[in-house]
N, C-alpha and C positions, 0 to 999 in steps of 0.2 A: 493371500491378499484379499483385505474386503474389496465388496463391490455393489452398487456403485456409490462411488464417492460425491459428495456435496456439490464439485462444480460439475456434475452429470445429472445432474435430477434435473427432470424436466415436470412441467405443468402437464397433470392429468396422471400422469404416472403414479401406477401403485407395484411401489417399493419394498423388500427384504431386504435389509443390511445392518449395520453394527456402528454404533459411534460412541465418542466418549463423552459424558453430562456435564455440561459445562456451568449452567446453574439451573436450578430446578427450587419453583415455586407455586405453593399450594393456594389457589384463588378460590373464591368463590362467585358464582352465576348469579344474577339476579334472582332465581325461586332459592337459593341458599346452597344447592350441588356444588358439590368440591370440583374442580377442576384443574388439569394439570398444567401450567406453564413452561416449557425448555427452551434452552438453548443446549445442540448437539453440536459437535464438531467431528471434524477427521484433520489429516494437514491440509487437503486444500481451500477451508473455509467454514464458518459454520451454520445453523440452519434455526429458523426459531421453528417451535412446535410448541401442537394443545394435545392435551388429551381431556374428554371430554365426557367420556364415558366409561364406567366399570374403575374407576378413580378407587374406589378404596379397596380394590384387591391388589394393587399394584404401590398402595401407598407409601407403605414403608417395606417397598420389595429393591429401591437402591438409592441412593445419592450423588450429590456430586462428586464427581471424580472419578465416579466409576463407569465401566463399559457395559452397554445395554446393546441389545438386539431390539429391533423394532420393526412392523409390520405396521402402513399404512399407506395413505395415497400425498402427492404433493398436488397444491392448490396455490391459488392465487393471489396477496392478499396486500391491499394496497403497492400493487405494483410488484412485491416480491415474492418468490416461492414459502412457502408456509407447510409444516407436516402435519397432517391429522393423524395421530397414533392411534391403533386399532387395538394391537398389544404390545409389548415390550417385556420383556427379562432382562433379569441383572445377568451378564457374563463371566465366566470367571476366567482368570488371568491367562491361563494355559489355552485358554480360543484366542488371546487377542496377539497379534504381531504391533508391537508399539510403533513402530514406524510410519503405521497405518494409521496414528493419531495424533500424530503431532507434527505441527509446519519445522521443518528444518532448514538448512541453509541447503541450499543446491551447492555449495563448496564443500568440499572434503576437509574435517577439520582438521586430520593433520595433515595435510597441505597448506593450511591456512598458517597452522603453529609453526612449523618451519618457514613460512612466511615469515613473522612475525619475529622470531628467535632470528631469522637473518638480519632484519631492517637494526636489532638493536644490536648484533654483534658488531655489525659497522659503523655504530656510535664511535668517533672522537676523543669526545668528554669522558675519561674513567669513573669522574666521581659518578654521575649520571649513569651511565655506563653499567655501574657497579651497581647500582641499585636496584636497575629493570632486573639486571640479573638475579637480583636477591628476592625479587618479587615470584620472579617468573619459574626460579630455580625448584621453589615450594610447591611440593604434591600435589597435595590441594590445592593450591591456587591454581596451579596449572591445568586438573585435569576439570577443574569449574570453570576457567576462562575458555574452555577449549567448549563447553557446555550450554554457558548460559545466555538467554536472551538479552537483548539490549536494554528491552522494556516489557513491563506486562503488557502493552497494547499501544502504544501510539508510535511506535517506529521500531523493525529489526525486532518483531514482537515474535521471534522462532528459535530455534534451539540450535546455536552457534551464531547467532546474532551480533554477542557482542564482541565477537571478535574479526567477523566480518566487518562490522562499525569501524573498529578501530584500524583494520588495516584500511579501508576507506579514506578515515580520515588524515593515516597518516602518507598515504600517495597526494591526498592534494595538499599536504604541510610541506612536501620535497616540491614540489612545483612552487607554492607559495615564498618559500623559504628561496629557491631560484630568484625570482621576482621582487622581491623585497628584502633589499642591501643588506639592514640593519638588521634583519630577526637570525638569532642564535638556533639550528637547526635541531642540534641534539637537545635543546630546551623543550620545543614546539615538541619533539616528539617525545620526550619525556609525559608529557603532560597529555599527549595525546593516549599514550599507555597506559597511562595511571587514572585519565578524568575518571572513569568509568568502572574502575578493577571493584570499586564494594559493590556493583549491582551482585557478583557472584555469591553474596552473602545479602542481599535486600532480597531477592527473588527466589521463592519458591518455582521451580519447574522440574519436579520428576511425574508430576500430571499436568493438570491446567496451569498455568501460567497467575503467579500470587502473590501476595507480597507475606516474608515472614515476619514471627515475632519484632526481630531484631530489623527487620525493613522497615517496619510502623512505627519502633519507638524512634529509632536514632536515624535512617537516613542513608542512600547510598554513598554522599558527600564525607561523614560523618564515619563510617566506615574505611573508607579509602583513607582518610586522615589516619587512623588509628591502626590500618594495614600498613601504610608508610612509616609510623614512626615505628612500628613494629623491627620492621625491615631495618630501617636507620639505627638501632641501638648497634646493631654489629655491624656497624661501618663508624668507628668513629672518628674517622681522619675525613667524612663526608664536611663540605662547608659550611656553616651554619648558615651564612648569606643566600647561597643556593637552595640551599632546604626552604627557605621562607618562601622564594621563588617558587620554587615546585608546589609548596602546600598553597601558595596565595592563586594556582592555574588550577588546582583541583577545588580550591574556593570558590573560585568564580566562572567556571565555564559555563555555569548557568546563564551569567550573562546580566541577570539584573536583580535587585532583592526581589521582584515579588515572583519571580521563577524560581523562587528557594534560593540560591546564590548569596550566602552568608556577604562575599563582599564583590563589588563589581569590578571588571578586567583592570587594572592600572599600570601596566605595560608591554609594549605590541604584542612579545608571546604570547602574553596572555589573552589579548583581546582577538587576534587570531585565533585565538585554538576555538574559542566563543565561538565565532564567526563559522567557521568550519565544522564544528561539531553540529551547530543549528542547522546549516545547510545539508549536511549529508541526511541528518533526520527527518527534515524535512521533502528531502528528496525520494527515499525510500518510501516515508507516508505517504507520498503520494502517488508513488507504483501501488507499494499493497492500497491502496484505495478503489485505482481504475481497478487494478487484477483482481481484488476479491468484492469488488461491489455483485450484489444479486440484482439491481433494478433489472427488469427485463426486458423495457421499451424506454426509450429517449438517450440522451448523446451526453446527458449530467448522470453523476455518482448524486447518492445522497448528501445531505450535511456533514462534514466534517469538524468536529468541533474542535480538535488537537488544532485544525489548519484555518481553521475557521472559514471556510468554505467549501461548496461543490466542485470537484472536479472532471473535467471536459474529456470523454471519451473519446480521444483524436479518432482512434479507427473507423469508432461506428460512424463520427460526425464525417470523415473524409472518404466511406464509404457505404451508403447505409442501405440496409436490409430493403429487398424488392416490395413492393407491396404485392399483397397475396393477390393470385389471380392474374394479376398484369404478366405477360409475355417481356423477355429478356428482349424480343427481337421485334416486340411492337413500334411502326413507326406512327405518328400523330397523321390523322387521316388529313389528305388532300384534298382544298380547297375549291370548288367545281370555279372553272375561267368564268368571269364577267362576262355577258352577255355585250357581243358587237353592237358598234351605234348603226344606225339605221343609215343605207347609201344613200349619198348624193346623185343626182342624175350631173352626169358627165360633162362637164363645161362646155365642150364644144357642142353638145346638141343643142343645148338652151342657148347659144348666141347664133345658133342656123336660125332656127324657130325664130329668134326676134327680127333677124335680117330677113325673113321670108315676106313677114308682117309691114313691116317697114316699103320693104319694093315693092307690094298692094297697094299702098296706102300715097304714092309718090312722091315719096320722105328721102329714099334711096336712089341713085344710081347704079345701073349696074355693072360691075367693073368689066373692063376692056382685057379683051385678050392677046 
């Protein structure tokens, strides 16, 4: 097991460990030195780094996607940790434990598959029914669905991703489907099984996380279409009507043309499955956000562009760090009392004193006993 890992580095600390090159670019310094740019990973986040010095003995010693040992210190740098690499080597495959490099799902995936193989065995619908199976039935397919991320990077960006997504989305389609008279259950989860099944062929992930050949020309949407009809030629007592259905909810779960969404939702399943798919991605974005943001001081994450905003660090905001120095058990010092007003001489002496003055003077009487 390496060590230490990405969310353990701390500022000032000088480091020995191992990660995987997530992109690596050759700049150059103002007097014209080569210098090195990274981005490292492990699974729990990844780290940018310079290298700065000794650049061309190390230049073409590896690339991305490969595993590097590196010796340096972490520093500070506009708010986040930053690596200055000292050295580094290229690794070879037999030092490195892959687990130690890549984000995976904290669910076991085949707990997850027999999840999933159950929600459709209790499908209703045979035609429906018969399909997921024809889908799910496939080697391939299955041992990539059981594999692949959701996304290269803006939601469920780990390895069983997207299968985690889809059971996600299809517990709040049974709830949904509860709630809403009219929507055909075994549809919404058809649709919930299939939006997604070409990412296992749009994304590269047996290293970093990419998109393939066949991801860049055609499309995860595009793929899924051409897996379904794949599937469909050995079913042909499948309904032609339903089929439209099915392909018009993997058309549209985008949700709008300019999200990519060939056409936009045009009935409730479909506009549901939209709705649910956005929310759950959304939702996940903005765990991994708070969880792997690096800022190191304040109660906001960075920009996020997927979400189009920062997000609020409830913890740190509802419980935040002491300031250095201050005492846990200091209380605000005590205010010294107001100084007393100055006494009055006592009533009854000043009315003796005037009646004394008064009986001199033969103003008074003096009273009878």
């Amino acid at each position: 097991m390496k060590s230490p890992y990405v969310n353990e580095l701390k500022p000032n600390q000088l480091v020995e460990t191992s990660f995987l090159v997530q992109s690596k670019e050759i700049r150059q310094k103002k007097g014209g030195e080569l210098y090195l740019s990274l981005f490292l990973a492990d699974r729990t986040g990844e780290l940018d780094a310079k290298m700065w010095d000794n650049v061309s003995d190390v230049l073409n010693e590896f690339e991305r996607d490969d595993f590097v040992k590196v010796k340096g210190i972490i520093q500070v740098f506009h708010n986040k940790p930053q690596m200055t690499i000292h050295k580094v080597r290229r690794m070879d495959e037999s030092e490195v434990q892959f687990s130690d490099y890549f984000p995976s799902s904290k669910r076991d995936a085949g707990e997850m598959w027999l999840e999933l193989r159950g929600i459709v065995a209790a499908m209703r619908n045979p035609h429906l029914k018969g399909l997921l199976e024809a889908v799910l039935d496939d080697e391939d397919i299955a041992r990539r669905y059981r594999l692949a991320p959701a996304a290269k990077q803006i939601h469920h960006a780990f390895l069983g991703g997207l299968i985690e997504h889809v059971l996600s989305v299809c517990g709040m389609a049974k709830s949904a489907a509860a709630h809403y008279a009219n929507i055909d259950y075994d549809l919404l989860i058809a649709g919930a099984v299939l939006h997604d099944v070409g990412k296992i062929y749009e994304l590269n992930y047996e290293r970093g996380f990419s998109y393939s050949n066949e991801g860049q020309l055609i499309g995860h949407i595009s793929i899924a279409m051409r897996m379904v009809g794949d599937k469909l030629r050995g079913l042909p007592d499948f309904p032609p009507l339903v089929r439209s259905l099915v392909e018009h909810m993997i058309l549209s779960h985008h949700g709008k043309l300019e999200f990519g969404s060939p056409k936009v939702p045009q009935f409730p399943e479909a506009l549901l499955l939209h709705y649910l798919d956005d929310l759950d991605s959304k939702m996940e974005g903005m765990r991994a956000l708070i969880e792997n943001d690096r800022q190191l001081e304040g109660c906001f994450t960075t920009y996020n562009s997927a979400l189009e905003r920062a997000a609020l660090k409830k913890d740190r905001y509802l419980n935040p760090a002491p300031v250095p120095g201050a005492s846990a058990d200091a209380k605000p010092p005590v205010p010294p009392p107001a100084p007393a007003p100055p006494a009055r001489p006592p009533a009854a002496a000043g009315n003796s004193l005037m009646a004394e003055k008064l009986l001199q003077a033969g103003l008074l009487r003096p009273k009878a006993n």
